[in-house]
C-alpha positions in Angstrom: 34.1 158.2 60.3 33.4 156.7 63.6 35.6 155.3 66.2 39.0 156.0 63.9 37.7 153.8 61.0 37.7 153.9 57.3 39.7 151.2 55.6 41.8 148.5 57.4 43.4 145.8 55.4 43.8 142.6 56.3 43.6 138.8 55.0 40.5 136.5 54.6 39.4 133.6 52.6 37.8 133.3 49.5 34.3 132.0 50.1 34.5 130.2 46.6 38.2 128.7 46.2 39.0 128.9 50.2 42.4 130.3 49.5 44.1 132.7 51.1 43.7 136.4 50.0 43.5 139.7 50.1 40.8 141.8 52.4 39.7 144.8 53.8 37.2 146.0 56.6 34.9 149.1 55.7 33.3 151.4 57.7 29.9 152.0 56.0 27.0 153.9 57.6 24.9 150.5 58.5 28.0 149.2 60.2 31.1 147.3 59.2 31.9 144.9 56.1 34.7 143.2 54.8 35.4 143.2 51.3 37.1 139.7 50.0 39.1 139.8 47.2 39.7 136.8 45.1 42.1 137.2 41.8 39.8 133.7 40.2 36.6 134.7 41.7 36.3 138.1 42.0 35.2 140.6 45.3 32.4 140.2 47.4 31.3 141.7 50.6 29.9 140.5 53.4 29.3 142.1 56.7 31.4 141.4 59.1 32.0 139.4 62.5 31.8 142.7 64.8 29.3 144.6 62.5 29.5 147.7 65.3 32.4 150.1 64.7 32.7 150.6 67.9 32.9 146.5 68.7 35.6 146.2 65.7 38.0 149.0 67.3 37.9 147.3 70.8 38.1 143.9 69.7 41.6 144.9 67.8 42.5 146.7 70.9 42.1 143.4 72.8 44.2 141.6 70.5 47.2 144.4 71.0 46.9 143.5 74.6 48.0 139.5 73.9 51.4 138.6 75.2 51.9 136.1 72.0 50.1 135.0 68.8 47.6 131.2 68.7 48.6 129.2 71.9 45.6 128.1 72.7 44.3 127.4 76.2 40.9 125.2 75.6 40.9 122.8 72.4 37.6 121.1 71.5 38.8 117.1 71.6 35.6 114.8 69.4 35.0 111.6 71.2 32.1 110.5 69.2 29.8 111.2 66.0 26.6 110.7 66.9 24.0 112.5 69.1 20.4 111.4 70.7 19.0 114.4 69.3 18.4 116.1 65.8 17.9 119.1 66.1 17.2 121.1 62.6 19.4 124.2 63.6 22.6 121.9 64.2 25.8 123.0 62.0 27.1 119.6 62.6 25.3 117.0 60.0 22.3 115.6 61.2 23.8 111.9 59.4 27.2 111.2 59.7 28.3 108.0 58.7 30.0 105.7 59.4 29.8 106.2 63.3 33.5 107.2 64.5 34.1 106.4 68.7 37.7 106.8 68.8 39.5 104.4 71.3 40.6 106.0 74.5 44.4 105.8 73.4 43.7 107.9 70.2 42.3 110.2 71.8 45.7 110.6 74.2 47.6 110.6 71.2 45.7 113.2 69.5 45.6 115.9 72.5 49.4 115.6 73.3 49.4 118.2 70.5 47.3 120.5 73.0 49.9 123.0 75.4 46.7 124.5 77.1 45.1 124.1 80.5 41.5 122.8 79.4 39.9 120.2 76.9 36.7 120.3 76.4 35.0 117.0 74.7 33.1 117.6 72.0 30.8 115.7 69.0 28.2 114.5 68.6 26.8 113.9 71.8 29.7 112.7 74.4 27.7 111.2 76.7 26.5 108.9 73.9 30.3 107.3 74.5 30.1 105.1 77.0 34.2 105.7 77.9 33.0 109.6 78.7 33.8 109.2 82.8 37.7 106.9 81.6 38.2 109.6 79.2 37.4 112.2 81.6 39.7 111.0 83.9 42.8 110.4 81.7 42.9 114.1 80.6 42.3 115.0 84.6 45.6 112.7 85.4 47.3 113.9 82.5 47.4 117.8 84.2 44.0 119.3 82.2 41.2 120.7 83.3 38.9 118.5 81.6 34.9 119.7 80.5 32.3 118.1 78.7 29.4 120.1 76.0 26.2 118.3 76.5 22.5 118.6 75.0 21.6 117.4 78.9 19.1 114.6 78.0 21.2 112.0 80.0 22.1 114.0 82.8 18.6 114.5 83.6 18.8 111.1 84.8 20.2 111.7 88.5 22.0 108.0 88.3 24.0 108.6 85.4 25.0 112.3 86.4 25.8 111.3 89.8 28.2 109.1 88.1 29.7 111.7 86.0 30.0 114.1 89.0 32.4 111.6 90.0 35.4 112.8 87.8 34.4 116.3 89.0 34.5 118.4 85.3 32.7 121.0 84.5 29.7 121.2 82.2 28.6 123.3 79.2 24.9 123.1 78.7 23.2 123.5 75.7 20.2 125.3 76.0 18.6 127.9 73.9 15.5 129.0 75.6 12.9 128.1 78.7 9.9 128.7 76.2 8.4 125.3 75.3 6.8 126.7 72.1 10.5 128.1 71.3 12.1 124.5 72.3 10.0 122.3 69.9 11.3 124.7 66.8 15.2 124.8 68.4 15.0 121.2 69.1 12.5 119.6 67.0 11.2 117.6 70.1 9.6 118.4 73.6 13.5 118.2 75.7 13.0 121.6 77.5 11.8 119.6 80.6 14.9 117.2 80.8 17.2 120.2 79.9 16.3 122.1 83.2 16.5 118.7 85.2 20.1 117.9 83.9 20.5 121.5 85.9 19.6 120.8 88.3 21.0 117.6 88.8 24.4 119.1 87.8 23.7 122.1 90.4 23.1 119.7 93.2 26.4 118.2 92.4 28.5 120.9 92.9 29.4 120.5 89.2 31.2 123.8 87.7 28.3 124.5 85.1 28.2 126.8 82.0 25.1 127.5 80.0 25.9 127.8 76.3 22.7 129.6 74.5 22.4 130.3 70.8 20.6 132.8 70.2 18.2 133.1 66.6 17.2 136.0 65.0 13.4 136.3 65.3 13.0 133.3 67.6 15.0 133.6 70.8 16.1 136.8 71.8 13.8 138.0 74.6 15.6 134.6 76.6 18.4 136.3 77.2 16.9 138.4 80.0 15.1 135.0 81.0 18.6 133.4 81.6 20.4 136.3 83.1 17.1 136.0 85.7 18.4 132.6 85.9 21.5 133.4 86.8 20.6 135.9 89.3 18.4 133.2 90.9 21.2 130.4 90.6 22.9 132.7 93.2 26.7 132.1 91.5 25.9 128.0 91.5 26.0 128.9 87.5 29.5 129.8 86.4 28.3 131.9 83.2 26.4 132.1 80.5 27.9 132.1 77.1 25.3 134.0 74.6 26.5 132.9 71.0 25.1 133.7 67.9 23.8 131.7 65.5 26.4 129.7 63.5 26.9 128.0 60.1 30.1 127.5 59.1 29.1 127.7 55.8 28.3 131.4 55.7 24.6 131.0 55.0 21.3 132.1 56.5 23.2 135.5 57.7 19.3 136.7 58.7 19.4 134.4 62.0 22.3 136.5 62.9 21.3 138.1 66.2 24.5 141.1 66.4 26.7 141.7 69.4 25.2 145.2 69.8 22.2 144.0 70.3 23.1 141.6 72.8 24.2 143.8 74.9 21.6 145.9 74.6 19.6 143.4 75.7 21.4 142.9 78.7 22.0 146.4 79.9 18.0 146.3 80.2 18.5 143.4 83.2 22.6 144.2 84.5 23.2 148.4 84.8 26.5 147.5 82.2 28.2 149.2 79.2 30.4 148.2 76.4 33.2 150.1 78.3 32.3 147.5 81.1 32.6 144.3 78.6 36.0 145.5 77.9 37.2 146.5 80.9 36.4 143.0 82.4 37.8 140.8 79.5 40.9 143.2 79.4 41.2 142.1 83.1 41.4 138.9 82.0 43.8 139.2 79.6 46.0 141.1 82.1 45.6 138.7 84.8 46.2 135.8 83.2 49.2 136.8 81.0 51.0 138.1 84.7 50.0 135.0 86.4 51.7 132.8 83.6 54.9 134.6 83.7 55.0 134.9 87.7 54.1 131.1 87.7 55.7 130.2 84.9 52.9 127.6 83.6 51.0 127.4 80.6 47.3 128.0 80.4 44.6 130.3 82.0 45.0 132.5 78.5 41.9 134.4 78.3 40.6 135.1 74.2 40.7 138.1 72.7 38.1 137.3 70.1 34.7 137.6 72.4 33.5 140.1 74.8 33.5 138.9 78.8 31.3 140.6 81.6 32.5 139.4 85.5 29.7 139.5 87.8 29.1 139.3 91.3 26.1 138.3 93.1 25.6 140.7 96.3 21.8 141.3 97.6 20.0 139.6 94.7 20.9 141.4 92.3 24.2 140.9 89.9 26.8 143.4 89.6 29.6 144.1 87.2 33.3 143.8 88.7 34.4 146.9 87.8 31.5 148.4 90.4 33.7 147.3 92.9 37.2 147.9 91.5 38.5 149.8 89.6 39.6 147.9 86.4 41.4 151.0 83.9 43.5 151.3 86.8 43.8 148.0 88.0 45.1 146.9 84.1 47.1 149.5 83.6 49.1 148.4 87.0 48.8 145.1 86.0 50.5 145.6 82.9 53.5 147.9 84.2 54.1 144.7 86.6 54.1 142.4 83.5 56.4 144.9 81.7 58.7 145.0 84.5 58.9 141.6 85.4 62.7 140.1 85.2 62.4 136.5 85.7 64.4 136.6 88.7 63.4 134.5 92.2 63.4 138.2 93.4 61.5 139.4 90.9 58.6 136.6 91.0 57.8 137.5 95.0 58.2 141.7 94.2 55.8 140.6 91.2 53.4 138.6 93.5 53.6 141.6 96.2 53.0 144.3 93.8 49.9 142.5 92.3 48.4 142.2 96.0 48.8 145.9 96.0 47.7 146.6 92.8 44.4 145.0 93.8 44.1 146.7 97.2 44.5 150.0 95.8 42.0 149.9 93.1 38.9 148.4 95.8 36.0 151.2 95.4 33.7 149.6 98.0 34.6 148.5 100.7 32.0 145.6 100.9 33.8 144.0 98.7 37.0 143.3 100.6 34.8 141.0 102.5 33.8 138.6 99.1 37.7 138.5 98.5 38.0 137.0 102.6 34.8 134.7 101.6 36.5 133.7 98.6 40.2 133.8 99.2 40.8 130.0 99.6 40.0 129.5 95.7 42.8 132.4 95.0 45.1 129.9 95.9 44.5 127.6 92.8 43.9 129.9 90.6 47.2 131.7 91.0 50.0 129.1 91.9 48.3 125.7 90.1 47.2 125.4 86.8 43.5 125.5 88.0 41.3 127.8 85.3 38.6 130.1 87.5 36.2 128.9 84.6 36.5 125.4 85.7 35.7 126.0 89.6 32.9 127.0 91.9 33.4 130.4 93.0 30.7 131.5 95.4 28.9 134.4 94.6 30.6 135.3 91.4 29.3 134.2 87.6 30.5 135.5 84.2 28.6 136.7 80.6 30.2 135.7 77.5 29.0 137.2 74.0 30.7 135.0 71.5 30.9 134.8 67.6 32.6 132.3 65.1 33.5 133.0 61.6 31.9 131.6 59.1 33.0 131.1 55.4 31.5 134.6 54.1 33.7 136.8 56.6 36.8 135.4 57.6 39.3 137.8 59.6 42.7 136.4 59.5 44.1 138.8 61.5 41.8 137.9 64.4 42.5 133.7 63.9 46.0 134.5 66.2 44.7 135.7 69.1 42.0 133.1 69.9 42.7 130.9 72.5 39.9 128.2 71.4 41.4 125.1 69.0 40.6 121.9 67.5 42.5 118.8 68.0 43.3 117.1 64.9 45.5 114.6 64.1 47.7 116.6 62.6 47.8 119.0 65.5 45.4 122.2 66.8 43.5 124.5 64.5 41.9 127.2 65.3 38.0 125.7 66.1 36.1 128.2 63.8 38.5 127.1 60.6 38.2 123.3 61.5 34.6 123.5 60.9 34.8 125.8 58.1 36.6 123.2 56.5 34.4 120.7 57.2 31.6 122.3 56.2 32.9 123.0 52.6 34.5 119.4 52.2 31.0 118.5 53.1 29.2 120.7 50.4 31.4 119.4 48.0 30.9 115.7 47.8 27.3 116.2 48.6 
């Protein structure tokens, strides 16, 4: 038995039916499975989301840290259908038809079910709607921190992003590798040369920008110390990186799976970083979020605790893992007593702010680092009295790693679906973003 584990029950979804039932997550000697139990359709098992033992425990650890069950903070908001590209590894349909560009009223409508900080719009393609930069700014007057996902073919023309820039959101760019060879199979066509301008463009625009790479089994792995060398040379005018594995909501084509472990692996051969590290640094987040919520008493900044986070700081060319610098164990642990003790009171808010201040003092390790929080102090401000979300601003010198992974239809957790702070606006409401496509995918396989 390793890392506490034998049998955990908990609830999935039958792969077959899609009804609610009965599961339970096995330690095996190859790693972790959940066994789905269906009274129609039988059992089945499949392996599961965090296939490391060692993963699974601290991902459940995380989720014991939340202050409260599914509020989530970013909610993925479609403005359009269609996409300029076609690219063969895409879980969204390559036809969809008829085309659906919803009006900028609908799409108000539809997000006043959203109680987070952050929208990012989705598709498609969103620049292929030629509202984007109206739609942009509604959500930016309406209090959200507003972000677009993009395949980057537009803004690699300087024109159009310069017009974007305009609205000031932050980007998530899609790309999967700097290898042309590897970009013609990802993408099916020759893009990689107007993906790395639409950086470019965004960089010199002093455009928040996130790099969102998918990594294949087989295909694309050895990018991932090609973008973290990216990053480094970016010198923090990248926000993060956001390494996610390969997804079909479906539950198919498990073999392009590239596993957590490994990703890490992978990056502990560029970053001197551990697991311990990873969950340190997205522990922080938790903590530091949940505190600055109940000191400001504002929604949003509520940090997942369904993928791994790694904050980095660049500091002589090389990029180095927060907890170098502080001391995070001790840091959350004070972090969480000041939660605990907080009372609500006008009193209590300032002996809350004051304590925090301390907390961070105390756990500084080096001493060089008391000079990045002076360099960096005037974006504290934001962060901790508005309803600004550090992911959304341009923090000199500092960047981030995310290692995400979605469920898919063969290994549904539901005891993990609470505590992820990523939805879907509907109009019915906000689903959890994995689910939404889940469904879609099935209601797809079934009237084709």
């Amino acid at each position: 038995m390793v890392g506490g584990i034998k049998q955990i029950k908990t609830e999935s979804l039958c792969p077959t039916c899609l009804k609610k039932t009965d599961a339970v997550v096995i330690e095996e000697d190859d790693g972790m499975i959940i066994r789905i139990t269906c009274p129609i359709h039988g059992t089945v098992d499949n392996p599961h989301l965090f296939h490391d033992p060692e993963i699974y425990t601290s991902m459940r650890a995380l989720m014991a840290a939340r202050d409260d069950k599914w509020v989530p903070d970013a909610a993925f908001h479609d403005v359009i259908n269609r996409c300029n590209m076609n690219c063969p590894q895409c879980f969204i349909p390559k036809v969809q038809s008829p085309e659906t560009k919803p009006t900028i009223g609908q799409l108000e409508s539809e997000a006043k079910s959203h109680k987070g900080s952050i929208i990012y719009l989705f598709g498609g393609e969103p620049t292929m709607q030629e509202d984007l930069t109206e739609i942009i700014e509604l959500f930016s007057k309406r209090g959200y921190e507003t972000s677009f996902f993009t395949n980057g073919l537009k803004m690699a023309d300087i024109e159009y992003a310069e017009k974007i820039s305009r609205t000031k959101p932050m980007v998530v760019l899609s790309i999967d590798t700097q290898d042309q060879k590897q970009g013609l199979e990802i993408y099916g066509a020759d893009v990689l040369h107007e993906k790395i301008f639409a950086l470019d463009n965004i960089i010199s625009l002093n455009l928040p920008v996130f790099l969102n790479v998918v990594l294949r089994k087989g295909l694309n792995e050895n990018q991932i110390q090609k973008f973290i060398e990216l990053l480094k040379s970016k010198d923090g005018k990248v926000r993060g990186i956001s390494f996610s594995g390969y997804w079909n909501p479906s539950g198919t084509k498990q073999d392009d799976i590239v596993p957590v472990k490994e990703v890490i692996e992978k990056i502990k051969q560029e970053i001197d970083c551990s697991l311990e590290d990873f969950i340190d640094c997205t522990l922080f987040g938790l903590y530091f979020s949940q505190l600055i919520r109940k000191i400001t008493d504002s929604g949003g900044r509520r940090i997942s605790a369904c993928y791994l986070r790694l904050y980095l700081v660049h500091y002589h060319s090389r990029l180095t893992p927060l907890n170098r610098y502080i001391n995070l164990p001790k840091l959350n642990e004070k972090l969480r007593q000041i939660y605990d003790n907080f009372q609500g009171t006008f009193f209590s808010r300032h002996k809350a702010v004051i304590a925090t201040a301390i907390a961070f003092s105390m756990s500084i390790k080096k001493t060089s680092f008391i000079g990045i929080i002076i360099k960096n102090i005037r974006y504290c401000t934001p962060i901790a009295f508005s309803n600004r979300h550090p992911a959304t601003m341009l923090i000199p010198r500092t960047s981030s790693i995310v290692i995400t992974r979605y469920f898919d239809l063969s290994n549904v957790d539901l005891e993990f679906i609470p505590y992820c702070s990523l939805g879907a606006i509907e109009e019915g409401g906000v689903m959890p973003f994995c689910l939404r496509e889940i469904m879609r995918s099935a209601k797809r396989s079934r009237e084709g």
